[in-house]
C-alpha positions in Angstrom: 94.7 122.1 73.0 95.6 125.8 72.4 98.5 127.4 74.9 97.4 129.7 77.7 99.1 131.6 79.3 100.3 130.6 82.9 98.1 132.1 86.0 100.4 132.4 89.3 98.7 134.6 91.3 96.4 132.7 92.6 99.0 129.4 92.8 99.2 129.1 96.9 95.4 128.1 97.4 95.8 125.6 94.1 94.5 122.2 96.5 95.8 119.3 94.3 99.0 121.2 93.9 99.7 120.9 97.9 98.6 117.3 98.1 101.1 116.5 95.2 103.4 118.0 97.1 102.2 116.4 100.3 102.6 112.8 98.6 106.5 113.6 98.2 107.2 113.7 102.0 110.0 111.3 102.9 108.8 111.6 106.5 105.4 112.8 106.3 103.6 112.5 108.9 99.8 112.8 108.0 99.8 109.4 109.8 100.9 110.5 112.5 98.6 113.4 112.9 95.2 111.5 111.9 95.8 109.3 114.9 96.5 111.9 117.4 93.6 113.7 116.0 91.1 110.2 116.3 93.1 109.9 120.2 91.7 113.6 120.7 88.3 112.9 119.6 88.2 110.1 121.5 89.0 107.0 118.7 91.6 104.4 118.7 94.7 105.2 120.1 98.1 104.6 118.1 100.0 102.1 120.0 104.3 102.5 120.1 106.2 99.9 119.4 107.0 98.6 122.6 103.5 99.0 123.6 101.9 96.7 120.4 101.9 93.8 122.9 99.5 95.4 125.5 96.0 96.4 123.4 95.3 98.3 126.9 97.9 100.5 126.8 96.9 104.6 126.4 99.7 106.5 125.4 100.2 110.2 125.8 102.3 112.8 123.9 104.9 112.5 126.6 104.9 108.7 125.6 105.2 109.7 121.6 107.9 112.6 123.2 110.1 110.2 125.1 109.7 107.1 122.7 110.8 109.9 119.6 113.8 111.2 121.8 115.1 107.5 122.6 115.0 107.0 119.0 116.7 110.4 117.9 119.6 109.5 120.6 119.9 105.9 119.7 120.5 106.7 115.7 122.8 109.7 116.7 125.3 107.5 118.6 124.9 105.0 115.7 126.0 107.9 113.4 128.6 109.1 115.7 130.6 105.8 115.0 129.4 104.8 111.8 129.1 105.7 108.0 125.6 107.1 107.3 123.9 105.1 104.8 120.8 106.6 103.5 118.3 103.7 105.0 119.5 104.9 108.6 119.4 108.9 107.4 116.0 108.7 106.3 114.9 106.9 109.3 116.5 109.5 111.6 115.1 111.9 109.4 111.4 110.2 110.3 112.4 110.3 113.7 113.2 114.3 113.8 110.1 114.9 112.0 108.0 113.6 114.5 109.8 114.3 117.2 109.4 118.1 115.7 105.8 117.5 115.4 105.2 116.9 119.2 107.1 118.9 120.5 105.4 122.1 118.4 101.8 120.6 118.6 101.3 118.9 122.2 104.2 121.2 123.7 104.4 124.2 122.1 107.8 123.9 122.2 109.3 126.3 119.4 112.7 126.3 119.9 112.5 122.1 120.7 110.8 122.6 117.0 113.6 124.5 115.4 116.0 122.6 117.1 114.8 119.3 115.3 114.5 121.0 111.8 118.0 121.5 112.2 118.9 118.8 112.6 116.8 117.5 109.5 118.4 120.0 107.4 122.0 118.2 108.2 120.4 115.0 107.4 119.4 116.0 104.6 122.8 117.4 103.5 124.5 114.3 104.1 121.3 112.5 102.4 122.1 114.5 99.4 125.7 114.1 98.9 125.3 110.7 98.9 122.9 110.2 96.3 123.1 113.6 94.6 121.0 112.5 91.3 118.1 111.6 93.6 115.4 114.3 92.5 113.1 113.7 95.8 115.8 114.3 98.6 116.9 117.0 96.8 113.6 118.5 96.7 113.3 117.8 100.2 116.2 119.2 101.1 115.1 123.4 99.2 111.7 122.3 101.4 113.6 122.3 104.1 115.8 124.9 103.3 113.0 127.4 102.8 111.1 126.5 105.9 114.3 127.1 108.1 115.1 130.3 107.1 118.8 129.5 104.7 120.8 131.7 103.0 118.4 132.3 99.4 121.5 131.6 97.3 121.8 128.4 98.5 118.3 127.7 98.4 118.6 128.9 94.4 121.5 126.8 94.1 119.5 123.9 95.0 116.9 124.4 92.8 119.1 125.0 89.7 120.7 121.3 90.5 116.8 120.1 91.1 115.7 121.8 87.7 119.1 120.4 85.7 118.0 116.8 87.2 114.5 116.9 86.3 115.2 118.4 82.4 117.3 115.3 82.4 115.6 112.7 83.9 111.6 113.5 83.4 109.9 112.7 87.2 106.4 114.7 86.7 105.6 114.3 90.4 108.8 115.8 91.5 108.9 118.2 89.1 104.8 119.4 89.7 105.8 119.4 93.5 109.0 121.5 93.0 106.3 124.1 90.5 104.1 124.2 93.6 107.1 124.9 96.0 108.2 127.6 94.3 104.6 128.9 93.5 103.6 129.0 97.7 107.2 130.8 98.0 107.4 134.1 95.4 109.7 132.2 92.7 107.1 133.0 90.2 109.8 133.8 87.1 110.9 129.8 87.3 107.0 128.9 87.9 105.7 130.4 84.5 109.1 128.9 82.9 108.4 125.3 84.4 105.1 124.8 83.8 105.4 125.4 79.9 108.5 123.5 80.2 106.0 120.4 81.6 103.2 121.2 79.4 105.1 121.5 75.9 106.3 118.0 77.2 103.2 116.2 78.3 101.2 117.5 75.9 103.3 116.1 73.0 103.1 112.7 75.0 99.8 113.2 75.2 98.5 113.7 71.9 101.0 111.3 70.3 99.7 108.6 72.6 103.1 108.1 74.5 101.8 109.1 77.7 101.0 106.2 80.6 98.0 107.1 82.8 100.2 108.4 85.4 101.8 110.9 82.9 98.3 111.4 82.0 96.8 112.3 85.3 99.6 115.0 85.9 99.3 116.6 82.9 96.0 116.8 84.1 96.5 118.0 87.1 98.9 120.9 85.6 96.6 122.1 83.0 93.6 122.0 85.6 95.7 123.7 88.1 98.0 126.4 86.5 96.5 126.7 83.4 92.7 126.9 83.8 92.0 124.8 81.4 90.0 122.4 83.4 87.2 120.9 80.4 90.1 119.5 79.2 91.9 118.1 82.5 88.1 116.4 83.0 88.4 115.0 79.5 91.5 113.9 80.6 90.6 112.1 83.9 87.6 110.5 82.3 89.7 108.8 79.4 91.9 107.4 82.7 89.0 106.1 84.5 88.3 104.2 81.8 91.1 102.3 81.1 92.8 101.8 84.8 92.2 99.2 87.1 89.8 100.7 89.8 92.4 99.6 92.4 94.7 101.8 91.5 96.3 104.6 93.0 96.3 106.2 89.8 92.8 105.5 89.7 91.7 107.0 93.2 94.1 110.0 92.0 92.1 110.5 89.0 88.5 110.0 90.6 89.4 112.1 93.6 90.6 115.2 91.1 87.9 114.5 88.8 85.2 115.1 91.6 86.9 118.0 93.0 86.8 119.4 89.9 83.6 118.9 88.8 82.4 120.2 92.5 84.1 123.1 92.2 82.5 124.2 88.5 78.9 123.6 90.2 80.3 126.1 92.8 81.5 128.3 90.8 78.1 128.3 88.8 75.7 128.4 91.4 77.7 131.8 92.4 75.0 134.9 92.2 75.7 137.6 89.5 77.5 140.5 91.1 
């Protein structure tokens, strides 16, 4: 496949890029928001823990907001007199994330919000210095970092350590989340420099026949998102769907791309002459 060059201004609305990105989450909380939104529309209502036992039970936001506060408090005065380990830090991580998410959506609470992203980014500090080679906290962490407003050298800092990790050890999902990161936040020089750094390597698996179907399906996903070269992402995707199990994440991945794809080329064409 010949080289092209990289395309980066159009990079924020690149879809399959977010959701990548999206899938990384430590404490995402799509979950979350789906059952709020089917509560809201008048669907099933997600039940809290203590509330499991009683199917009758309707809880509100201040239910979620009280539960999520108990929660916080409870793992902060276990961290008070304990070592953190990084099961308990992500959990209170979890917890500050949704508790962020009420508070900002049912409340409008910004400074409740800001408060708890705070608090995440300390987390995530501590997360980090405990297991510094782990490529997703880290990227978690310059996520954070650039959505609470830190000091940009630290925030490039971060992403030198991120980038030295990923050159070293190859994680294509981290690494396309990172590209995508950087993309939706102006760091456009490291963008162009990352994604031929990912396509020189994927390609060469690809063609040799050393890349898995996961390796596969992001190399399709890079060269149909940030490289426009999307008959040969299709190729790509249909050479999965043939050999993985249709029960497969990888599988649903590949489908799900391959459709979007193929929908938005019959958009494209159907557009009038201008």
């Amino acid at each position: 496949m010949a080289a092209k060059k990289v395309t980066v201004k159009n990079l924020k609305k690149q879809r399959w890029a977010v959701i990548v990105a999206a899938v990384l989450a430590l404490g995402m909380i799509v979950s979350l928001v789906g059952s709020f939104i089917i509560q809201a529309v008048g669907g099933g209502d997600p039940l809290l823990p203590e509330q499991q036992i009683n199917q009758q039970a309707e809880p509100q936001p201040e239910d979620y907001l009280d539960y999520y506060r108990s929660e916080v408090e409870r793992l902060d005065e276990y961290l008070a007199g304990n070592e953190p380990t990084e099961a308990i830090l992500l959990e209170q991580i979890n917890n500050y994330r949704y508790l962020g998410f009420i508070q900002q959506m049912f409340f409008e609470d910004e400074e409740a919000f800001e408060s708890s992203q705070e608090s995440i980014s300390s987390l995530l500090d501590t997360l980090v210095e405990i297991a510094p080679g782990n490529a997703e906290y880290r990227y978690e962490l310059i996520g954070n970092y650039i959505d609470t407003g830190a000091d940009e050298e630290a925030i490039k800092t971060e992403i030198v350590v991120l980038l030295d990790l990923l050159h070293e050890e190859f994680n294509p999902r981290v690494h396309l989340a990172l590209v995508n990161l950087l993309a939706s936040n102006g760091y456009e020089e490291m963008v162009v420099a990352e994604v031929e750094w990912l396509e020189n390597l994927l390609n060469a698996k690809y063609e040799s026949g050393e890349a898995d179907n996961e390796e596969s399906f992001y190399y399709a996903l890079l060269i149909g998102e940030y490289l426009e070269k999307r008959d040969d992402a299709m190729k790509i995707l249909k050479e999965i769907l043939q050999d993985e199990p249709e029960d497969s994440m990888i599988y649903q991945d590949a489908a799900s791309y391959l459709d979007y794809l193929e929908t938005d080329s019959a958009e494209v064409e159907e557009l009038p002459d201008q």
